[in-house]
N, C-alpha and C positions, 0 to 999 in steps of 0.2 A: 617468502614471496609476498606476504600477507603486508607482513611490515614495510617492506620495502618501497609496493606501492604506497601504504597509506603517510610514508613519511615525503615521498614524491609528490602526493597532495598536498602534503600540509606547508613544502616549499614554493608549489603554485600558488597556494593561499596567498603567501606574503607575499611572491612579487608580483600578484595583482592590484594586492591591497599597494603595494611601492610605486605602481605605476599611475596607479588611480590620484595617490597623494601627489606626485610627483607634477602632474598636469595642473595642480594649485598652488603649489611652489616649487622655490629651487633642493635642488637633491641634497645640497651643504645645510639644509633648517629639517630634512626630515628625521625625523628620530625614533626610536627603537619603543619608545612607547609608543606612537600615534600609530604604528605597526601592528603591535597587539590589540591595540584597543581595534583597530578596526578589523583584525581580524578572528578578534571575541577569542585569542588563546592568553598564556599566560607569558612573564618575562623568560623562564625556562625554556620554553616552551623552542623559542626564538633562537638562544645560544644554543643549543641543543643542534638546530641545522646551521648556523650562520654566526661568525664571527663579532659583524658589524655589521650596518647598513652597508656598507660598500663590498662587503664580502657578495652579501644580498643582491647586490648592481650586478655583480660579477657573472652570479647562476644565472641571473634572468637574462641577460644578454647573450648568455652560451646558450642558454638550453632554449632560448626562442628563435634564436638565427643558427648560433655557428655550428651548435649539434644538429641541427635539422641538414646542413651543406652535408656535415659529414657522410651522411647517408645518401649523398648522390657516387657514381661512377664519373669520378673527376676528370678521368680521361675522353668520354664520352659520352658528359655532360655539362660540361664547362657554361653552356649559354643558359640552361635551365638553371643550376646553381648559381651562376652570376645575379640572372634574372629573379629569384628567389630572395637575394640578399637586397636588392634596388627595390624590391617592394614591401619588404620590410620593412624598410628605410622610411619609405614612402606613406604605409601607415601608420608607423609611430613616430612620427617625424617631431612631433611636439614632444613628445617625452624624450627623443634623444636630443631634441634642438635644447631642451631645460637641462638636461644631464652637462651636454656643449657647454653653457653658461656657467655652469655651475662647475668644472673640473678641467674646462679648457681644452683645446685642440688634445694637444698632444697626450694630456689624460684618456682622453676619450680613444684617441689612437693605437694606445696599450692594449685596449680590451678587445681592441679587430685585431692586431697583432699576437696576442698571445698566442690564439686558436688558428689564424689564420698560418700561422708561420709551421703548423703541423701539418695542415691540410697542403701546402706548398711540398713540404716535404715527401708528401704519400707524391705529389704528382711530377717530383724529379724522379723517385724512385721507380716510376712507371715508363718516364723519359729513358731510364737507361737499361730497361730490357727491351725495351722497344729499339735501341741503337747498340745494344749489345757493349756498351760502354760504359764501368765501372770508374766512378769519381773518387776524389778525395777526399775525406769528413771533411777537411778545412775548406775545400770548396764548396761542397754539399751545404755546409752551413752558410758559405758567404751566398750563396745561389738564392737560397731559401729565403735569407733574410735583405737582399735586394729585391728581389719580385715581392715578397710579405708588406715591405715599406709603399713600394709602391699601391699597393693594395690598397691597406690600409688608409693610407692617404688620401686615393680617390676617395673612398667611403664614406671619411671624415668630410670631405668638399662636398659630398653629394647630401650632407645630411645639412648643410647651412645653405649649397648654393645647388637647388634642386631644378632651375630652371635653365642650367649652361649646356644639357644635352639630354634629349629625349632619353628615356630608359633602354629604347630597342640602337639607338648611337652607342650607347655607353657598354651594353652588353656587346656589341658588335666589336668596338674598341680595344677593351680589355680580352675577348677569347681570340682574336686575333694576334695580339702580341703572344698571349701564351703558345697557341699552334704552331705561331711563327716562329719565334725566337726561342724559344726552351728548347726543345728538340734539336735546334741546329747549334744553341751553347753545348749543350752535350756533348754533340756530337765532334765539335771540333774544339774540346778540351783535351789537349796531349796526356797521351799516356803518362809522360814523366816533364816534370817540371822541367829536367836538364835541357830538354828539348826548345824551351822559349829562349836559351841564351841568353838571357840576362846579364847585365852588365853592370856592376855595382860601379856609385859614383866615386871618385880619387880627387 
């Protein structure tokens, strides 16, 4: 337990020290020495928890936002965990606007989608004991990963263009599609595919 914390520290080390660098330049110039050097360990030190810098991007991004959602009740908590993520947003808005720059929309998009597409998933799977209605994995997946994009996407737009809607619009926006719409795709997802009658084209 001993270890576990103290290697837990020594991964906040760096992505403070990543973050801290990161507000003086772009994220493509920071390098794995200016890492250690600032944070007085050795090169080992570094690969030991982290691949790369970008590996590096990766934990700090989970473990400051999207592990902190996971520990809400997504069924009902949806407007605090929304809310939680827009102000995150909001205070590191410089260091994800340099990240932006630096790896582009859709880069940056991957790393809300990764995490984001799990947490999607716990809250279909809550949609269908709540409706007593068991889906298909190929839908389950395509469900998941349409609500994830949309997600995502807001997120990316909220961290460049922060003034197109008040945070308490945007939390409202987004938990209202979810209450609204998820529960009632569910619910009127056919038992069996044979049932949509599908007509292949000749």
């Amino acid at each position: 337990m001993k270890y576990e914390i103290t290697s837990l520290n020594t991964k906040k080390l760096f992505a403070e020290a990543l973050k801290k660098i990161i507000l003086q330049k772009s994220f493509s110039k920071v390098t794995v020495s200016e890492l250690i050097r600032e944070c007085g360990v050795n090169r080992k030190t570094f690969y030991y928890h982290f691949s790369d810098v970008y590996d590096l991007l990766k934990w700090t991004l989970e473990q400051e936002a999207i592990d902190v959602v996971k520990n809400f009740d997504l069924i009902v908590d949806y407007e605090e965990a929304i809310l939680f993520v827009i102000e995150y947003i909001k205070v590191n808005n410089k260091f994800l606007n340099n990240i932006y720059d630096s790896l582009g929309r859709d880069e940056l998009k991957r790393f809300f989608y990764t995490d984001f597409v799990g947490i999607v998933e716990i809250i279909i799977g809550k949609a269908e004991e709540e409706t007593h209605k068991k889906l298909t994995d190929n839908f389950k997946k395509f469900l998941a990963a349409f609500y994830t994009e949309a997600i995502a996407g807001t997120l990316v737009e909220r961290i460049t263009h922060q003034d197109q809607q008040s945070k308490e619009e945007l939390v409202t926006y987004i938990s209202t599609v979810f209450r609204s719409s998820l529960t009632s795709v569910v619910r009127e997802f056919p038992n069996s595919l044979d049932s949509l009658n599908y007509k292949s084209d000749t």
